[in-house]
C-alpha positions in Angstrom: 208.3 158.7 172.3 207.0 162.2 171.5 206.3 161.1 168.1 204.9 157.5 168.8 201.9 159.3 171.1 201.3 161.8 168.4 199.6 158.2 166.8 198.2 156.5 169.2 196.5 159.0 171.1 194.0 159.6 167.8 193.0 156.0 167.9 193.0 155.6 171.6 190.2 158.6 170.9 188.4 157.1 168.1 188.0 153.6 170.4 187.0 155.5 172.7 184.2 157.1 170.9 183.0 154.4 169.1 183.0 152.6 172.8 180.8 155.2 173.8 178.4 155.6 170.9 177.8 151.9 171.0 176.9 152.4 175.1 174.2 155.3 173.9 172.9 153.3 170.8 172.3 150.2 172.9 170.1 152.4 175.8 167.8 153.6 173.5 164.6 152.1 173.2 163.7 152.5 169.5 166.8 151.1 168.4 166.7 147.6 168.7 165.2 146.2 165.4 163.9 142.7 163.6 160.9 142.6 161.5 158.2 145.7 160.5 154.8 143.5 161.4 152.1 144.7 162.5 148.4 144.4 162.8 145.4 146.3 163.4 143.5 145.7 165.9 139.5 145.1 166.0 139.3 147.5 169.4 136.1 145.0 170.4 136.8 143.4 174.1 135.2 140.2 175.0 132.1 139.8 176.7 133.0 140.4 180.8 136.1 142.8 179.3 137.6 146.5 179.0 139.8 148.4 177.4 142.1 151.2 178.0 145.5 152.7 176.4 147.5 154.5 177.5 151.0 156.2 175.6 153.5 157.0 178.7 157.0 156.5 177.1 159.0 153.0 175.5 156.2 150.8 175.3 158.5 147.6 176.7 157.9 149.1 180.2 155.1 150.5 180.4 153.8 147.0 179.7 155.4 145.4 182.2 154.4 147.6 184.7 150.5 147.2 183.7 151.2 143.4 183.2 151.1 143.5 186.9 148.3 145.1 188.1 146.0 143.0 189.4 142.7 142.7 187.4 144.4 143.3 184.1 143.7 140.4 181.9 146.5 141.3 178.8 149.0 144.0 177.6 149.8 144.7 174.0 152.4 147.1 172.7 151.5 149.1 169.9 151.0 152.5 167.8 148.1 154.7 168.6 147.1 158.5 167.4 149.0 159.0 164.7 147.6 159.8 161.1 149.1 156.9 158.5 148.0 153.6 158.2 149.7 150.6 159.0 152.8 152.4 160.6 155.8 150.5 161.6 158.4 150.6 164.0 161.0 152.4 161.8 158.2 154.8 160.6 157.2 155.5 164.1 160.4 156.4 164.9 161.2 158.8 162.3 158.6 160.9 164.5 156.6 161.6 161.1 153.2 159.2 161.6 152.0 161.0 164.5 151.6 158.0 166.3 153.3 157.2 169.6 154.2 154.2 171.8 150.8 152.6 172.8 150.0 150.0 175.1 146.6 148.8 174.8 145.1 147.2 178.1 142.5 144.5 178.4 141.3 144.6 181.9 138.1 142.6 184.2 136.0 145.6 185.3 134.9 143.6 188.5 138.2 143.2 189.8 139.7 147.1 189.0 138.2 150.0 187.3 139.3 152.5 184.7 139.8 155.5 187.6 142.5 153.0 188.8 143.7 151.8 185.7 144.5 155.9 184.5 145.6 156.7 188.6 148.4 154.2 187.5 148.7 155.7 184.5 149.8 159.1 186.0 152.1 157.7 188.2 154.2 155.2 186.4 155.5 158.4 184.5 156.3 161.7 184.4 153.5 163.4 182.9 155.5 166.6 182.9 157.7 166.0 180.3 156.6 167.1 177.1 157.9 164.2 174.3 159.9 162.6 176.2 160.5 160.2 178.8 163.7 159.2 180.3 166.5 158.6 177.8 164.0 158.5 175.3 162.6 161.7 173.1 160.7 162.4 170.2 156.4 162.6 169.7 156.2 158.8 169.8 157.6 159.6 173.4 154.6 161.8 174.7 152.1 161.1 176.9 148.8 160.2 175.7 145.4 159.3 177.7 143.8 157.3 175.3 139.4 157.1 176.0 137.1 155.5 174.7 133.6 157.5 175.6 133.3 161.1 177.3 132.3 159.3 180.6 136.1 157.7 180.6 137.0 161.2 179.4 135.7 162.7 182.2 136.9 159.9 184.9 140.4 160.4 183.1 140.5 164.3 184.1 139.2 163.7 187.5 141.8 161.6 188.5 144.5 164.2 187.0 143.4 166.7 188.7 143.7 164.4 192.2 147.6 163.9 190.9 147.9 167.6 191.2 146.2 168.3 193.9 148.5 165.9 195.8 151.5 167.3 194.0 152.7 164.3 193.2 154.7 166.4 190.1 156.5 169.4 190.5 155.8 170.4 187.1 152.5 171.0 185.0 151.4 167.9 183.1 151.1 168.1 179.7 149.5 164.7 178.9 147.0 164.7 176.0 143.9 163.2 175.5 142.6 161.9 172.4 139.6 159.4 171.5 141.0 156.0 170.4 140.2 155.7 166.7 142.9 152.8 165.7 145.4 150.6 167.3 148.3 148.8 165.6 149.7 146.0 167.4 154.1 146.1 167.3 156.2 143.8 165.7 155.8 140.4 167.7 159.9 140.9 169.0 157.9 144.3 170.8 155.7 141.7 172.9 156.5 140.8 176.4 159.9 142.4 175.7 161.2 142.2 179.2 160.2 139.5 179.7 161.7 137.8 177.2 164.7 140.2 176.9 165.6 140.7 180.8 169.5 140.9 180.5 168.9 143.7 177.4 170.9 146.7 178.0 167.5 149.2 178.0 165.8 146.9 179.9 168.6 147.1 182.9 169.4 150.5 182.7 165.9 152.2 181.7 162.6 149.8 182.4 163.3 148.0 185.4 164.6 150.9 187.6 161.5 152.5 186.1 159.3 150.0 186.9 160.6 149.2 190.4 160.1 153.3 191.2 156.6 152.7 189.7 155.7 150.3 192.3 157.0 152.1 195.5 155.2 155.2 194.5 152.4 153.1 193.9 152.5 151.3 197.0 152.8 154.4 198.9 150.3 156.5 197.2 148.0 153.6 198.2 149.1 153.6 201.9 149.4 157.9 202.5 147.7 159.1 199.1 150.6 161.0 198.1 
């Protein structure tokens, strides 16, 4: 008996590491992988249309959650501030290209303004973290305020500084700003990914809890204004 364990215990081990490797590998947002398409995009709204973009994490939430604010007209994920052309998803995620999980939002200024549009920005993530965000880590991770002009630039800090002085972090936030120069759009699986993928392990585990926090704190902060 002695003897018979001394062989199955090694490969009860080894099942039960590969079990578990598969469990992390199938959490992580970068690792999910089908084509390396993408586009740039001509950052020219349509007439009665703005833009914003934000980099707050794994760009499948982050689009879902401003999929549903009210006044926002389309979501696409994407790669923003990074320094090589035409980057891709694997590139991206060698954490080499600078650039980081974008999603770039096309919104009807007469129905919500960019002081909202950043106010929800701060609060579906943790600003705090420094390249990372939830499970996920790396630069493509870190939190980013895109802006277009110095007058969103400004709006953009003012609305910050209101996060803090309502403590809604504990921590400092370490967002960056920088002026959107280029956009790529992902590879087309990237688009709508929750919503096409709801039953995905990520998606269960990482971006709907995520986005469900998102819009209690939201709702709150809109109710108490903290």
């Amino acid at each position: 008996m002695a003897l018979n364990n001394k062989f199955t215990i090694p490969k009860f081990l080894s099942l039960a590491v590969l079990f578990f490797l598969s469990i992390f590998f199938s959490f992580q947002c970068h690792l999910f992988n089908k084509d390396t398409t993408v586009q740039k995009v001509l950052i020219q709204p349509k007439v009665g249309q703005k833009i914003a973009a934000f980099a707050e994490g794994c760009f499948w939430c982050s689009e879902h959650i401003f999929e549903s604010v009210p006044g926002v007209i389309d979501v696409i994920s994407g790669y923003a501030g990074g320094h090589t052309e035409n980057p891709t998803y694997d590139l991206v995620n060698t954490e080499t290209t600078g650039h980081a999980e974008t999603v770039l939002v096309y919104y009807d200024p007469s129905k919500i303004d960019y002081a909202e549009l950043c106010r929800i920005f701060f609060l579906s993530h943790d600003p705090t973290t420094l390249n990372r965000q939830g499970p996920d880590e790396g630069s493509s991770y870190r939190s980013i305020l895109f802006y277009g002009t110095e007058e969103e630039l400004e709006i953009a800090k003012k609305i910050q500084e209101e996060i803090k002085e309502k403590q809604i972090w504990k921590n400092s936030i370490v967002t960056e700003y920088q002026k959107l120069k280029e956009f790529y759009k992902a590879e087309g699986y990237h688009q709508n990914f929750i919503q096409n993928n709801p039953n995905q392990s990520y998606v269960r585990a990482v971006s709907i809890p995520r986005y469900n926090e998102f819009q209690s704190r939201y709702e709150l902060y809109k109710k108490t204004g903290k």
